[in-house]
N, C-alpha and C positions, 0 to 999 in steps of 0.2 A: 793314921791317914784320914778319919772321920774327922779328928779333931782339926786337924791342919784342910779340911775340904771349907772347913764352918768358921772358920778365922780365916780363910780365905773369903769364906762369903760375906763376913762380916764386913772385912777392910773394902771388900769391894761394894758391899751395900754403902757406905760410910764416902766413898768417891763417887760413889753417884748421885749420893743425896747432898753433897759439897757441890759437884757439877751443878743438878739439879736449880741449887740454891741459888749459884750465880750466873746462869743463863737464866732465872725469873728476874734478878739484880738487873740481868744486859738485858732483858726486854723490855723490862720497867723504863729505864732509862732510855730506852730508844725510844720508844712509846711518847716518855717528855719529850725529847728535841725534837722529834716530829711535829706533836702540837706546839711547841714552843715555834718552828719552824712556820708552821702553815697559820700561824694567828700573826705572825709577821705584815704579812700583805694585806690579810684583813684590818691589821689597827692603820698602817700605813692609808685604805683605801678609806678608812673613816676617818685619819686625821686630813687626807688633801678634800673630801667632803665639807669638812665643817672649815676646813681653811677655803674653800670656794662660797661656801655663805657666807661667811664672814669680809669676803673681800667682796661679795654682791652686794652687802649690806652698808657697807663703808660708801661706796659708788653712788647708791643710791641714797644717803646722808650726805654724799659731795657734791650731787646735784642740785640738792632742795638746798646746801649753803648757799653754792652760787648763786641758784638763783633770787635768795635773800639779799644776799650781798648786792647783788646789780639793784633789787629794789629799794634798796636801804641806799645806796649810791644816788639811783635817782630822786629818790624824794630829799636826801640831801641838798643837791643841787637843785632840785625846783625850790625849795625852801628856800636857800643862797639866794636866787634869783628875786623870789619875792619880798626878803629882805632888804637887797639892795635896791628894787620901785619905791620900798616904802619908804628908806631912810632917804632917799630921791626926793619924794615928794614931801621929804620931812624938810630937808634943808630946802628946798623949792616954797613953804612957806614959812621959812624963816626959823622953825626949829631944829635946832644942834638935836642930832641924836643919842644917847647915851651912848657909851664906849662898848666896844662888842665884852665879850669872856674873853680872858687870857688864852684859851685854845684857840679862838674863831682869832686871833690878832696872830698866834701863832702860824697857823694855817694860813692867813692873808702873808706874813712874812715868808715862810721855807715853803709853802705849798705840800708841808705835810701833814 
């Protein structure tokens, strides 16, 4: 009866420490999807961060084009204008002006 008490405790020591082993397995693992869980929202809240500088950044390079462009617009057009007084005043005393660039003949044709 000794022997069959001690082989009893045995098989039961041996179920507990199998238990044991895989409730540390299921905490373990709970443990990960937890953090795998709660860093979710945090990478989310850093990726719409750095997607919000990124599109302040863009915004503010689309202003400073613009507003290159209108200047680059304008001083094309005062240029135009002061090409055409001159070549005015070219043919007004008698001198032919040379022929513009293929682009500027362009441009004088489709207006693009």
């Amino acid at each position: 009866m000794a022997a069959f008490g001690t082989v009893g405790m045995v098989v039961a020591g041996l179920f507990a420490a199998r238990a044991t082993t895989r409730a540390a397995a299921a905490t373990a693992e709970a443990t990960q999807a937890a953090a795998r869980v709660s860093v979710g929202p945090n990478e989310r809240a850093e990726d719409r961060a750095a997607f919000e500088a990124i599109k302040s950044e863009l915004r503010a390079e689309l202003v400073v084009t613009r507003e290159e462009v209108r200047g680059l617009r304008s001083l094309v057009r005062a240029f135009a204008w002061y090409v055409g007084e001159l070549t005015m005043q070219m043919r007004g005393a008698g001198i032919e002006p040379p022929a513009p660039p293929a682009r500027v003949d362009e441009y004088n044709r489709t207006g693009v």
